[in-house]
N, CA, C and O of each residue as an XYZ file, in Angstrom:
372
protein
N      -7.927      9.024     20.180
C      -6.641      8.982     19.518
C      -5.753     10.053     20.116
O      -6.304     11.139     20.292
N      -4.289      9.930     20.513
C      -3.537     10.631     20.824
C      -2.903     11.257     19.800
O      -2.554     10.563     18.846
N      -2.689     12.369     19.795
C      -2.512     13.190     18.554
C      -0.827     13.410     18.937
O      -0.432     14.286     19.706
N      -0.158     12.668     18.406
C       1.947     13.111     18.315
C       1.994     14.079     17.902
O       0.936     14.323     17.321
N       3.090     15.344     17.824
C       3.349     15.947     16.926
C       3.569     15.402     15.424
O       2.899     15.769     14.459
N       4.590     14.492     15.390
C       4.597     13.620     14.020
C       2.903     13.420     12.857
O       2.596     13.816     11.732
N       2.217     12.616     13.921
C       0.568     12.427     13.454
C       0.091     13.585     12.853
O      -0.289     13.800     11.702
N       0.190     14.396     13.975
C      -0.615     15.552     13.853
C      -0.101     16.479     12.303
O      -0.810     17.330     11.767
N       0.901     16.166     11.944
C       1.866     16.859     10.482
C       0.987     15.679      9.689
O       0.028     15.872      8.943
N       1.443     14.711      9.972
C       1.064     13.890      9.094
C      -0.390     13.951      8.344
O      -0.639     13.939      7.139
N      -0.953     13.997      9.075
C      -2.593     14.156      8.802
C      -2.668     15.592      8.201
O      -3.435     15.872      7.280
N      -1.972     16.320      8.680
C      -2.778     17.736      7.663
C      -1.597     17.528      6.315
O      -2.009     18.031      5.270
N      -0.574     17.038      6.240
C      -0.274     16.623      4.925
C      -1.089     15.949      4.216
O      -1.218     16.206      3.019
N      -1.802     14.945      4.834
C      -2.872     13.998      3.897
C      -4.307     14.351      3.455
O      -4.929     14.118      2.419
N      -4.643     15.048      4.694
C      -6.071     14.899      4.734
C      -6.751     16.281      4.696
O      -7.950     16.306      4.418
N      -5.940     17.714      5.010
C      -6.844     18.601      5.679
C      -6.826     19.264      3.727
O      -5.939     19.055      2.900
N      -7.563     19.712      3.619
C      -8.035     19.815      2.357
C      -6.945     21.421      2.124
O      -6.397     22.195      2.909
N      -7.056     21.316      0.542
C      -6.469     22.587     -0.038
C      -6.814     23.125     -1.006
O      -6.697     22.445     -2.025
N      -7.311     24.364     -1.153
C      -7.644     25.018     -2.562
C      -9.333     25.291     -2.595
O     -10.003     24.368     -3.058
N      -9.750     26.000     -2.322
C     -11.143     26.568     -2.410
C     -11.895     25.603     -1.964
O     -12.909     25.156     -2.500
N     -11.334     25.228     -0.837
C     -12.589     24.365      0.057
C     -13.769     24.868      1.011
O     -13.729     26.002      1.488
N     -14.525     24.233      1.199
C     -15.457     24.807      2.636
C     -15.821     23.372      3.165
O     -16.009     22.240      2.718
N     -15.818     24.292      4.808
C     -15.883     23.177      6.098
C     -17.321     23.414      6.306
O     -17.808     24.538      6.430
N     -18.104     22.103      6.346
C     -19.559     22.909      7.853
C     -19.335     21.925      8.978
O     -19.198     20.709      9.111
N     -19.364     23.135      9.809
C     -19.341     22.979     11.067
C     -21.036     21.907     11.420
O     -22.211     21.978     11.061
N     -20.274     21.084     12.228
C     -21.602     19.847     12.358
C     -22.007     19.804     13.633
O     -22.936     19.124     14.069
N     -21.132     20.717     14.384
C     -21.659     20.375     16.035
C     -21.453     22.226     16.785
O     -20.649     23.054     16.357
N     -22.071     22.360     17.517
C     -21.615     23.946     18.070
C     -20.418     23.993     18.767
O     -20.204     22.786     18.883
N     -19.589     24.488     19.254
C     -19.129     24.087     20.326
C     -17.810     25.633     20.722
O     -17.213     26.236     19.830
N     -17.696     25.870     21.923
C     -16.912     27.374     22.125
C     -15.390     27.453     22.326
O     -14.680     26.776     23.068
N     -15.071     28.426     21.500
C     -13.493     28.732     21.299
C     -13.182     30.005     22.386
O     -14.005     30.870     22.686
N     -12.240     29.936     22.734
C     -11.243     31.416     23.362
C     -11.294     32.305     22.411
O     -11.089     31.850     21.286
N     -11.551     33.705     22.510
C     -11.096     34.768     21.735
C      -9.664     35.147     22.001
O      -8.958     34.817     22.954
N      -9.407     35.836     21.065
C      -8.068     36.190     21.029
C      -8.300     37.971     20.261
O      -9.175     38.459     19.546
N      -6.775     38.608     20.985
C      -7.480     39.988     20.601
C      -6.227     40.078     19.743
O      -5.352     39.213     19.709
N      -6.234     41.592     18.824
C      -5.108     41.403     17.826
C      -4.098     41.050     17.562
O      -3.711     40.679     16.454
N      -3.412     41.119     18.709
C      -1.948     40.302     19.057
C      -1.709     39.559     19.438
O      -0.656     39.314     20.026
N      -2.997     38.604     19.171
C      -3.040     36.516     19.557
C      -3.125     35.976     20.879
O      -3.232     34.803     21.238
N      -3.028     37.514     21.841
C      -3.217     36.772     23.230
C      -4.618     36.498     23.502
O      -5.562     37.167     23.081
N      -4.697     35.270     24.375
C      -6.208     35.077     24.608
C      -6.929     35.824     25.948
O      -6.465     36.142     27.043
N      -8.198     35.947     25.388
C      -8.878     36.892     26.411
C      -9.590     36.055     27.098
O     -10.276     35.278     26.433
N      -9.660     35.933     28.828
C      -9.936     34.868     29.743
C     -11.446     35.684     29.712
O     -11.757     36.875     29.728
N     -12.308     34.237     29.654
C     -13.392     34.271     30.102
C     -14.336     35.131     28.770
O     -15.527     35.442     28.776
N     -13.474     35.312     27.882
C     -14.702     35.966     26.626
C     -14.478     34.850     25.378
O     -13.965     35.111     24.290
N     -15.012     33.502     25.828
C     -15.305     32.345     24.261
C     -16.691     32.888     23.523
O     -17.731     33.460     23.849
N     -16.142     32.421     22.478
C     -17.327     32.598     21.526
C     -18.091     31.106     20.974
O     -17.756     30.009     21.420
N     -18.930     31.252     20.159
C     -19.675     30.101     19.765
C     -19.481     30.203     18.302
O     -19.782     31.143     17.567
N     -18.774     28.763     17.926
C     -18.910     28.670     16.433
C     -20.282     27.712     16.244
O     -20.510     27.157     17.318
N     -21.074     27.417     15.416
C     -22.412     27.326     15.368
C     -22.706     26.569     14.284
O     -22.657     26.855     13.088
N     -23.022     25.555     14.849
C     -23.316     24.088     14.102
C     -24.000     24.334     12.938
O     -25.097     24.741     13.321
N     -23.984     24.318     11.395
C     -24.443     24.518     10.415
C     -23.708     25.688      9.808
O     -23.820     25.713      8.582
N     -23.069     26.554     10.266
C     -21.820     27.278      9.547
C     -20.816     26.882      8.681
O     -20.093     25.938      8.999
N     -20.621     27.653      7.297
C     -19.750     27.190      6.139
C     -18.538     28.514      6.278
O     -18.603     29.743      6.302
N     -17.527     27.572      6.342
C     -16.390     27.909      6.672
C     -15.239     28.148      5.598
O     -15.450     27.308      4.723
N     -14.436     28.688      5.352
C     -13.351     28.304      4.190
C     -12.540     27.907      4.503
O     -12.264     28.539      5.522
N     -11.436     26.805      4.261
C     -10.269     26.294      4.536
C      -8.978     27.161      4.245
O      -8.545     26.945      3.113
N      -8.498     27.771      4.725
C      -7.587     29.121      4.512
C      -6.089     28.008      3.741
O      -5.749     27.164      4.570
N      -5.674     27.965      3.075
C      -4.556     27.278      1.856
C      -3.298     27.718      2.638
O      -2.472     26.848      2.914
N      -3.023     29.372      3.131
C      -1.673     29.883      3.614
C      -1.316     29.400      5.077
O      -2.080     29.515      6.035
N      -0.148     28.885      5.117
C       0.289     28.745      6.382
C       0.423     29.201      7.558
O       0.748     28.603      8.584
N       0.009     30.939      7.292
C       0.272     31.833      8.179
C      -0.575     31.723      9.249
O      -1.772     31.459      9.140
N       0.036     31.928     10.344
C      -1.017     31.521     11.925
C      -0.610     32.897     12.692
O       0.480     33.467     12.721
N      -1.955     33.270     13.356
C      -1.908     34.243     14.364
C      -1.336     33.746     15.684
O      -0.448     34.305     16.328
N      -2.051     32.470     16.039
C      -2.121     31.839     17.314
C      -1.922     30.465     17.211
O      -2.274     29.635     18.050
N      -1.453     30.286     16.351
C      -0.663     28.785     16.230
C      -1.493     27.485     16.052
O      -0.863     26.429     16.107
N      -2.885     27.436     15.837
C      -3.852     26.428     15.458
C      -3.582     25.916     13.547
O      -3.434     26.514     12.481
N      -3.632     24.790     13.916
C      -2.875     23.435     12.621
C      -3.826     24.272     11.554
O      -3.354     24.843     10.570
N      -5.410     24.259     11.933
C      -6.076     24.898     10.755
C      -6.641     26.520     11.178
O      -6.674     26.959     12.328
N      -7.109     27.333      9.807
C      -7.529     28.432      9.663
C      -8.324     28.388      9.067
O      -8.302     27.657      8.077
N      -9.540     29.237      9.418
C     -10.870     29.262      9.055
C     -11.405     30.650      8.809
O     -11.433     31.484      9.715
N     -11.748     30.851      7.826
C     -12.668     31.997      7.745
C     -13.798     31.642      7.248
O     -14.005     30.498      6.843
N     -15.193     33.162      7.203
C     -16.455     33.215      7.167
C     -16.509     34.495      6.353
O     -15.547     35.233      6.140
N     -17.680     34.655      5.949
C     -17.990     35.656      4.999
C     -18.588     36.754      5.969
O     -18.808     37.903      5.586
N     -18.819     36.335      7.180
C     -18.828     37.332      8.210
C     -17.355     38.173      8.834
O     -17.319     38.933      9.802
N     -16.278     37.786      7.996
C     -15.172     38.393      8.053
C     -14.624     37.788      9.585
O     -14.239     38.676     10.345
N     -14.574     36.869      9.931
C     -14.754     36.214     11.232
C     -13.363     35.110     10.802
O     -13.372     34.815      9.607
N     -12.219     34.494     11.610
C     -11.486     34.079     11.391
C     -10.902     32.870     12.925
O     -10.679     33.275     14.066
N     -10.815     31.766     12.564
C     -10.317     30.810     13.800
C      -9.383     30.343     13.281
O      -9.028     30.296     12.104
N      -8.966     29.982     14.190
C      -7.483     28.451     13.998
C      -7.963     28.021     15.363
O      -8.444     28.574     16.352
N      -7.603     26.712     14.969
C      -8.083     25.302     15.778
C      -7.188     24.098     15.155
O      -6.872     23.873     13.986
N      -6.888     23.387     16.395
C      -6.111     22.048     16.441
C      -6.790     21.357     15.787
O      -7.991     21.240     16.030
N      -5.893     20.416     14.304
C      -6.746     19.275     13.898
C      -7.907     18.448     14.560
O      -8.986     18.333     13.980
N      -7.665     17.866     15.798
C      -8.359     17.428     16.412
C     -10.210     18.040     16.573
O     -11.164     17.262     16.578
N     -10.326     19.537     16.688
C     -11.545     20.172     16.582
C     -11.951     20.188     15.027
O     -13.115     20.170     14.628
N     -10.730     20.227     14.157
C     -11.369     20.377     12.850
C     -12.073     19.129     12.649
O     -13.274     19.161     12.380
N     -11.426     17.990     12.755
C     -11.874     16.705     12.414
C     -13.071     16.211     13.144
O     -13.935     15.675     12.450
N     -13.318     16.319     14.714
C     -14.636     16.032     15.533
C     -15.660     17.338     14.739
O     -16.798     16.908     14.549
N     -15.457     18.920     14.218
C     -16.466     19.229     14.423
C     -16.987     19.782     13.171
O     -18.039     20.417     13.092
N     -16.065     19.463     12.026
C     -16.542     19.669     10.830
C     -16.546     18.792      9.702
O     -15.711     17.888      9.689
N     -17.586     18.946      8.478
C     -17.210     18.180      7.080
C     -17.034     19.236      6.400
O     -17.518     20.359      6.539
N     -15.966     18.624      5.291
C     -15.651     19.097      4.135
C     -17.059     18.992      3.167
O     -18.055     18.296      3.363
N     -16.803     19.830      2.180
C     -18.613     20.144      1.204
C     -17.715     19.728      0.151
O     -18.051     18.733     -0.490
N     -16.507     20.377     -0.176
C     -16.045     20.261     -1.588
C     -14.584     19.539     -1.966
O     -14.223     19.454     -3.140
């Protein structure tokens, strides 16, 4: 599926969950780090890790401009394009 800008609104209006949710991550797969001021650091990805419970962050606010925000109780925090949320996680709640 080609993801429009239009789509891509559309779908997290409909679908991406809100209010004390959690994601698990269903597949592993590696992100870019980014250091405090959102630029990305070449060549240092990390591994988010298939069976990890995630929280669906409710506020709009973006470091680095990814549709969703994720945190962990490891104090650990992503944003990622719908597209990764949807291939690599389920919703629990």
């Amino acid at each position: 599926m080609s993801w429009t800008e239009d789509l891509r609104k559309q779908y997290i209006e409909e679908r991406v969950p809100k209010g004390n949710i959690k994601a698990k991550c269903s597949i592993s797969f590696p992100i870019n780090r980014h250091d405090d001021n959102g630029h990305s650091m070449d060549n240092l990805d990390i591994t988010i890790d298939k069976g990890t419970i995630w929280d669906v962050e409710e506020e709009d606010f973006r470091d680095i401009g990814g549709d969703i925000r994720l945190t962990n109780n490891d104090l650990v925090w992503i944003e990622i394009p719908i597209e990764i949320f949807v291939g690599n996680f389920k919703v629990l709640n």
